[in-house]
C-alpha positions as CSV (number, residue, x, y, z in Angstrom):
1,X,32.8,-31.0,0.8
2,X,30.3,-29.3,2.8
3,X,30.8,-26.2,1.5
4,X,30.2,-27.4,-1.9
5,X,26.9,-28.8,-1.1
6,X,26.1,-25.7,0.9
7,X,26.3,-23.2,-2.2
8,X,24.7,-25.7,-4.6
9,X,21.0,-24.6,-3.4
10,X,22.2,-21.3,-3.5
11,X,23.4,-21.6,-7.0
12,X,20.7,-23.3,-7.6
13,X,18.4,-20.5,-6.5
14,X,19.8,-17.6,-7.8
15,X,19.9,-19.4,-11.4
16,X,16.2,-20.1,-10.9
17,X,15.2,-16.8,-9.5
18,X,17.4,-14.9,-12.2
19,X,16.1,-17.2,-15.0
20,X,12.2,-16.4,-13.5
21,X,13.2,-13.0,-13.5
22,X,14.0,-12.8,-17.2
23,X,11.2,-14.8,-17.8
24,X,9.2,-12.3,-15.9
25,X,10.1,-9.5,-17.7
26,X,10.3,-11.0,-21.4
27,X,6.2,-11.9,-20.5
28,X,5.7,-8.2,-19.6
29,X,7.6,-6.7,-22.6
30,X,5.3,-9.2,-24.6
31,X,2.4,-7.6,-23.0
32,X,3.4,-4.3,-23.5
33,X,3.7,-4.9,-27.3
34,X,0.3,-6.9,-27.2
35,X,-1.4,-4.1,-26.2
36,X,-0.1,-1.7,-28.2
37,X,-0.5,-3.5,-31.1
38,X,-4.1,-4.2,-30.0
39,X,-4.5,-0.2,-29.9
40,X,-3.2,0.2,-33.7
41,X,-5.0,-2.6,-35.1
42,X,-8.3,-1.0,-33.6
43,X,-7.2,2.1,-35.3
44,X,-6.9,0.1,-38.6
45,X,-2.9,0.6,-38.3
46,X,-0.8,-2.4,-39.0
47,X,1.3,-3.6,-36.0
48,X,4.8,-2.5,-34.8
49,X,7.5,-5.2,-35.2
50,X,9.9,-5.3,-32.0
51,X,13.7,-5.7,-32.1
52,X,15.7,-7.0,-29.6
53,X,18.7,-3.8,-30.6
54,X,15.9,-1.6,-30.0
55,X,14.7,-3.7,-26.8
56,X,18.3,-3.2,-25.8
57,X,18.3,1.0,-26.3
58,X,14.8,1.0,-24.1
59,X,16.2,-1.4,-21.4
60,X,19.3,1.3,-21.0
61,X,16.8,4.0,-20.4
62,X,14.7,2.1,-17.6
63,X,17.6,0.9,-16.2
64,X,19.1,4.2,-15.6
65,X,15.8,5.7,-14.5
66,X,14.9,3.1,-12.3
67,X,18.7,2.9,-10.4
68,X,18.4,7.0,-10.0
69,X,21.3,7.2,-12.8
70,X,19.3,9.5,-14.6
71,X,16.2,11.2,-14.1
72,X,12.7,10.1,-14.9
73,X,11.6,11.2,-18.3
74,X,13.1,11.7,-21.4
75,X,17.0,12.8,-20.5
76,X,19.2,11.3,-23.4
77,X,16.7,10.9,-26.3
78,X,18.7,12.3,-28.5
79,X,21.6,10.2,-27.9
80,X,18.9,7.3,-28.1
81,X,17.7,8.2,-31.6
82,X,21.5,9.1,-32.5
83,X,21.9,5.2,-31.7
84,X,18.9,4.0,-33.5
85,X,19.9,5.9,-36.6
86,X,23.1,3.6,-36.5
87,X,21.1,0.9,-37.2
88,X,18.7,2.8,-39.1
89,X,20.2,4.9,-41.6
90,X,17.5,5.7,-42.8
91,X,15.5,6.5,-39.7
92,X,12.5,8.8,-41.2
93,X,11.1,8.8,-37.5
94,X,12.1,8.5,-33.8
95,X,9.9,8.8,-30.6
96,X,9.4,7.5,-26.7
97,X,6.8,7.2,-24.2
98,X,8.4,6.2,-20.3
99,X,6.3,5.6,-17.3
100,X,6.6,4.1,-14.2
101,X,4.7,2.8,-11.2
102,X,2.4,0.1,-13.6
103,X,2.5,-3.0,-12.4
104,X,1.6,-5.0,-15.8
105,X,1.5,-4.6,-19.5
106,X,-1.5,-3.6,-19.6
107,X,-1.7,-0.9,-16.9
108,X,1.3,0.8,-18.5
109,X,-0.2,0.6,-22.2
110,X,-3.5,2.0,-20.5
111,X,-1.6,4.8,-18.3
112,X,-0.4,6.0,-22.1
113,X,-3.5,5.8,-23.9
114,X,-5.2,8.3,-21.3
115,X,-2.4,10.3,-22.3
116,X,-2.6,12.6,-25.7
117,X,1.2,12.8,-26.5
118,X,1.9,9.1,-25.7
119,X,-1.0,7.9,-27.7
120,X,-0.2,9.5,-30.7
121,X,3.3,7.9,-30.5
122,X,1.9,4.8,-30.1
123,X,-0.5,5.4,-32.8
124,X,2.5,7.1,-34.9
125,X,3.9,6.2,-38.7
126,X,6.3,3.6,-37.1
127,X,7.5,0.1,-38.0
128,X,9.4,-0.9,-35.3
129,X,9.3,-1.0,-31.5
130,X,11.8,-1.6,-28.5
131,X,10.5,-2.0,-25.2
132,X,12.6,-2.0,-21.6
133,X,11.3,-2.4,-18.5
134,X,13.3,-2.0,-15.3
135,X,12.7,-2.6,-11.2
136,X,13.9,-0.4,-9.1
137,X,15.2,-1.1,-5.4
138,X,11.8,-1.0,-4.1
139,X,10.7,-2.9,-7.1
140,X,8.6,0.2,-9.3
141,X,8.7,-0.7,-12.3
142,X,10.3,1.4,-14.9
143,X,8.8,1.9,-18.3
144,X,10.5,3.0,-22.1
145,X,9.1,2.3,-25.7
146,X,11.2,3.7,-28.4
147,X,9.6,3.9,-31.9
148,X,11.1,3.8,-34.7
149,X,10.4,4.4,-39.1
């Protein structure tokens, strides 16, 4: 019986740290779309509508960045819009911006702004938007938005 009441705190915690977690990172996604959607509107564009399957195609990407399967950058966008097209048949435009090392919404949107190429993505002919983000080991965060028309 001791045993049992032993692991139920730690049960108990990881449920509440995991569950913080998620919460963590659905605020930050949220962010991330806030802000972009703040850019487009100032640029008298209408705003990008996320989806959860396009969410789901970005969270891959971070993920593998930020566990060193694959390298930082854009390794595997074609199989990404190959996947979007799936569900998209017909996709009339595919693009990404990835970052890392911002630690909120805002910093990341910001980092992309200053940046020609990932501004005009964000500032593209798109409908759609997924957005992962993903910790490393050290906890850097890990940064993909996939467009999508």
């Amino acid at each position: 019986m001791k045993y049992i009441t032993r692991t139920i705190p730690v049960v108990s915690f990881c449920f509440a740290l995991c569950f913080s977690i998620v919460l963590n990172a659905q605020s930050m996604r949220d962010d991330v779309l806030k802000y972009t959607n703040d850019l487009r509107r100032s640029q008298g564009l209408p705003a990008l509508e996320m989806r959860e399957d396009l969410n789901e195609l970005a969270l891959k990407h971070s993920t593998g960045m930020a566990k060193g399967k694959t390298s930082f950058g854009h390794d595997g966008f074609e199989q990404r819009r190959l996947a979007a097209s799936k569900t998209f048949p017909k996709l009339s435009g595919f693009a990404e911006n990835v970052a890392y090392g911002a630690s909120t919404g805002k910093d990341v949107v910001n980092m992309w702004k200053k940046s020609p190429g990932h501004r005009k993505n964000m500032l593209g002919n798109y409908r759609y938007i997924g957005i992962g983000i993903a910790a490393d080991s050290d906890g850097t965060l890990y940064y993909t938005q996939v467009f999508v028309n």
